[in-house]
C-alpha positions as CSV (number, residue, x, y, z in Angstrom):
1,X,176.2,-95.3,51.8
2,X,173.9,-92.8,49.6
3,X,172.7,-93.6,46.3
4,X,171.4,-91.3,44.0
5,X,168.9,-93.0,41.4
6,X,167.8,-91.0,38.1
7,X,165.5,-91.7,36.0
8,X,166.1,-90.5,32.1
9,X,163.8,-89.1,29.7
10,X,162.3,-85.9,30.9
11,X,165.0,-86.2,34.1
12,X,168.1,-86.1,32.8
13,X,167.3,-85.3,29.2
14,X,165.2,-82.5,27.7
15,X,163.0,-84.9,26.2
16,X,162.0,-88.4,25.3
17,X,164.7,-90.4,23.8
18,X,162.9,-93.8,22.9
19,X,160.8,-92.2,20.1
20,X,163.2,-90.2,18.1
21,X,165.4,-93.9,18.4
22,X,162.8,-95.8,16.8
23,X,161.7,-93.6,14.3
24,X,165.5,-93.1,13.3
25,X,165.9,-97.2,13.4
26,X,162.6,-98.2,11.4
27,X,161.6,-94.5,9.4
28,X,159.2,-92.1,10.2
29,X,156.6,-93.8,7.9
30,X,157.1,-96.7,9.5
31,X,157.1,-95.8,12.9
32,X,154.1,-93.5,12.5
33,X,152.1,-96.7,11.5
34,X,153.1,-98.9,14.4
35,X,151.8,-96.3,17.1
36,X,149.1,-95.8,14.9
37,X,148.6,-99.8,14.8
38,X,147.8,-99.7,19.0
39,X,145.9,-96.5,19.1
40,X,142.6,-98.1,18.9
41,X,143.5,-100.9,21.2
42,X,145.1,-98.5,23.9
43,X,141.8,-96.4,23.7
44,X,139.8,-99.4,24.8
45,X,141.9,-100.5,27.5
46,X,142.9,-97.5,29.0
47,X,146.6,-96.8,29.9
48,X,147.2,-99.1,32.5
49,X,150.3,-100.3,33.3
50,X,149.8,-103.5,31.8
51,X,148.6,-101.9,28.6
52,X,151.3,-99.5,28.6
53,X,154.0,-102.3,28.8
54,X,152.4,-104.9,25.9
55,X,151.9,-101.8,23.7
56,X,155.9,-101.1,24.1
57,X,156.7,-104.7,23.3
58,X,154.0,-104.7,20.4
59,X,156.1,-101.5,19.0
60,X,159.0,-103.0,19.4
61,X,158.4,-106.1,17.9
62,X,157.2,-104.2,15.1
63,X,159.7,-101.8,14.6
64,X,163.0,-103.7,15.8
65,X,162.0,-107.6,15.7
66,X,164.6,-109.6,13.8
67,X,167.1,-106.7,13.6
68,X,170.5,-107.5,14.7
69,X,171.7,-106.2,17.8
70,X,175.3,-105.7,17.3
71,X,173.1,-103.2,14.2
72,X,171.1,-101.6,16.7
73,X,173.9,-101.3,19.4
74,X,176.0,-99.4,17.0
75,X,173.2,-96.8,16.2
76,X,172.2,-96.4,19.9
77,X,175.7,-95.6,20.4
78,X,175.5,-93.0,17.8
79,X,172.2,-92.1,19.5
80,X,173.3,-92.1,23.3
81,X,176.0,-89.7,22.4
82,X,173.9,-87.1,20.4
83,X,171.9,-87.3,23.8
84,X,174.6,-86.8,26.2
85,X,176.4,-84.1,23.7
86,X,173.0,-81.8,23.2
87,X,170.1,-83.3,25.0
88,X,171.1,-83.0,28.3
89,X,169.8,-81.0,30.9
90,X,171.7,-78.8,32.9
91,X,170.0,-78.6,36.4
92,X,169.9,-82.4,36.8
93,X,173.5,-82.7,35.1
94,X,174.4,-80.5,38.0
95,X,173.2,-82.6,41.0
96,X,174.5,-85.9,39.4
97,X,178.2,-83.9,39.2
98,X,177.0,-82.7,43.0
99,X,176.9,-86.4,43.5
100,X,179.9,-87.3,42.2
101,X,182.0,-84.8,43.6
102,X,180.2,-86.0,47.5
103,X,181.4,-89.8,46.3
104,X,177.8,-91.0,46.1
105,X,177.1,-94.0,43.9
106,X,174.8,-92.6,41.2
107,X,172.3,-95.0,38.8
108,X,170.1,-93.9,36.3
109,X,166.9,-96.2,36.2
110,X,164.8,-95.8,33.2
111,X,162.2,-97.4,31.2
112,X,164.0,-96.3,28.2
113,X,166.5,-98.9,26.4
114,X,170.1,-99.8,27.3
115,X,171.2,-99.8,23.5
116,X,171.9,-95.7,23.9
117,X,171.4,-95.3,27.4
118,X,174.7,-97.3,28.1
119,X,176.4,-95.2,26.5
120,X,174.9,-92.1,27.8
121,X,175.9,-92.6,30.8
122,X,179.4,-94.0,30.1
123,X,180.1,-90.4,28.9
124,X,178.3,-88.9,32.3
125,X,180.7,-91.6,34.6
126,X,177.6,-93.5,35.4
127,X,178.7,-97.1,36.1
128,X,175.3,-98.1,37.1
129,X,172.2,-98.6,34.7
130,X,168.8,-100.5,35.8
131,X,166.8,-100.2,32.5
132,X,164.5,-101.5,30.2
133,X,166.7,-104.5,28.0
134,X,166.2,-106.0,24.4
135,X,165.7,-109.8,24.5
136,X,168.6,-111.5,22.0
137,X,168.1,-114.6,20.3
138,X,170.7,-117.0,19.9
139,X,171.4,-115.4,16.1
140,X,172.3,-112.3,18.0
141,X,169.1,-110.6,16.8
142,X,166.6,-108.7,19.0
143,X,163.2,-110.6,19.4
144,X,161.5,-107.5,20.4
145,X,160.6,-108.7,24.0
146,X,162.3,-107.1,26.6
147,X,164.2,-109.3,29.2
148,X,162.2,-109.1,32.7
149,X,159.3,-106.3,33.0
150,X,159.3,-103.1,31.5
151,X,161.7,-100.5,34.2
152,X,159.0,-98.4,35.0
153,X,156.7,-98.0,38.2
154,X,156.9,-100.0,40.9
155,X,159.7,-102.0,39.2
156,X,161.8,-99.1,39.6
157,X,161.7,-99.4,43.1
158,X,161.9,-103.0,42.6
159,X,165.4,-103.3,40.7
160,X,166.5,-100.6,43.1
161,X,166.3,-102.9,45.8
162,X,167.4,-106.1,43.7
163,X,170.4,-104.3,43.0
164,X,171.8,-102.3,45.9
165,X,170.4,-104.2,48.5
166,X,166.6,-103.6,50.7
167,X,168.3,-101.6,53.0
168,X,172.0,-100.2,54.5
169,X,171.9,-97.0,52.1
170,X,170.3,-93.6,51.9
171,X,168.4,-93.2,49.1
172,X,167.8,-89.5,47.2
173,X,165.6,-90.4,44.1
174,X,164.6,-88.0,41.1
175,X,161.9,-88.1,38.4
176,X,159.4,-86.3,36.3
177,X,156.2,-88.4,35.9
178,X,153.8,-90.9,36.9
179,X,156.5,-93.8,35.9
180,X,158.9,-92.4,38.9
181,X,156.0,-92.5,41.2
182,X,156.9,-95.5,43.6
183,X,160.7,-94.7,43.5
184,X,160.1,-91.2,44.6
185,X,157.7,-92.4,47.4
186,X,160.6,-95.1,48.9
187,X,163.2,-92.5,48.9
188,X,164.8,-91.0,51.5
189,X,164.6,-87.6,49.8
190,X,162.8,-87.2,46.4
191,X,163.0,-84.7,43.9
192,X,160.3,-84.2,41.5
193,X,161.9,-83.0,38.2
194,X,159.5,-80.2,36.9
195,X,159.5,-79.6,32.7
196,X,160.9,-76.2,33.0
197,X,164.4,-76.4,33.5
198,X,165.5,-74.6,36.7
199,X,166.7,-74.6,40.4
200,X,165.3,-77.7,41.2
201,X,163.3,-77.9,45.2
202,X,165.5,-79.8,47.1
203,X,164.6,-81.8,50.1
204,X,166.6,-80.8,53.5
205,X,168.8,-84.2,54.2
């Protein structure tokens, strides 16, 4: 079996998604303030990994806490298909259709949220999704948490594994940045996604 794993913002899109989501969701004003709020804080304690994933739950709490998520589901849909309609790149749309066409199973894995990246991929015919989740509450609104860790680093990798299985399956793996770092290094063959839209440098198989 191959699998080919994706990650999403930078990857497959032109740019980040989460952002423009958030300050669509909560207002610019609002979400201005809120990274403003952890600016200090990140500058003290670096940009870990840890840091980096209890700033993204402070920002969410701030900015989507206590919304409801059958709300927030309906504007990620709205979301996820501007994305997939316009924000798409070309050179990494091509190898997931490559994919596709071989009969490969294809995921995206993302740190990015499942409220538009769902439906993103419904509309590339990507069953499989391994991303970053919203906590629900039994009201049906979000807490702001996310369920499980942040899908970014080595729990890329990790969810990889959880859900396909530790081994059996050939692995290609593409991303653009640090956060793709560990699933590029356990793949079989790895693409690193430059900025620049292009031919992309593919590994021989």
């Amino acid at each position: 079996m191959i699998i080919a794993a994706f990650d999403f913002d930078g990857t497959l899109t032109q740019r980040d998604t989460l952002g423009p989501f958030l300050r669509e969701v909560a207002g610019t004003g609002r979400f201005v303030r809120a990274l403003a709020a952890d600016a200090p804080r990140l500058a003290l304690a670096g940009m870990g990994a840890a840091s980096r994933d209890r700033a993204k739950e402070r920002l969410l709490r701030r900015l989507v806490g206590g919304r409801r998520h059958a709300d927030l589901a309906a504007l990620g849909h709205e979301h996820g298909t501007r994305v997939a309609s316009s924000g798409l790149r070309s050179d990494t749309v091509a190898r997931v259709r490559w994919h596709a066409e071989a009969g490969h199973e294809i995921a995206i894995v993302s740190a990015s949220l499942d409220l538009y990246i769902d439906r993103a991929a419904e509309l590339l015919g990507i069953a499989t999704v391994l991303c970053s989740r919203l906590e629900v509450d039994g009201d049906g609104r979000v807490t702001g948490r996310l369920v499980g860790r942040n899908c970014r680093g080595p729990e890329k990798l990790r969810r990889i594994r959880e859900h396909f299985g530790e081994s059996g399956y050939e692995l290609w793996a593409y991303g653009d940045s640090a956060g793709d770092a560990e699933m590029l290094a356990g793949a079989d063959h790895a693409v690193r996604v430059q900025r620049r839209q292009g031919r992309l440098r593919l590994p021989t198989p």
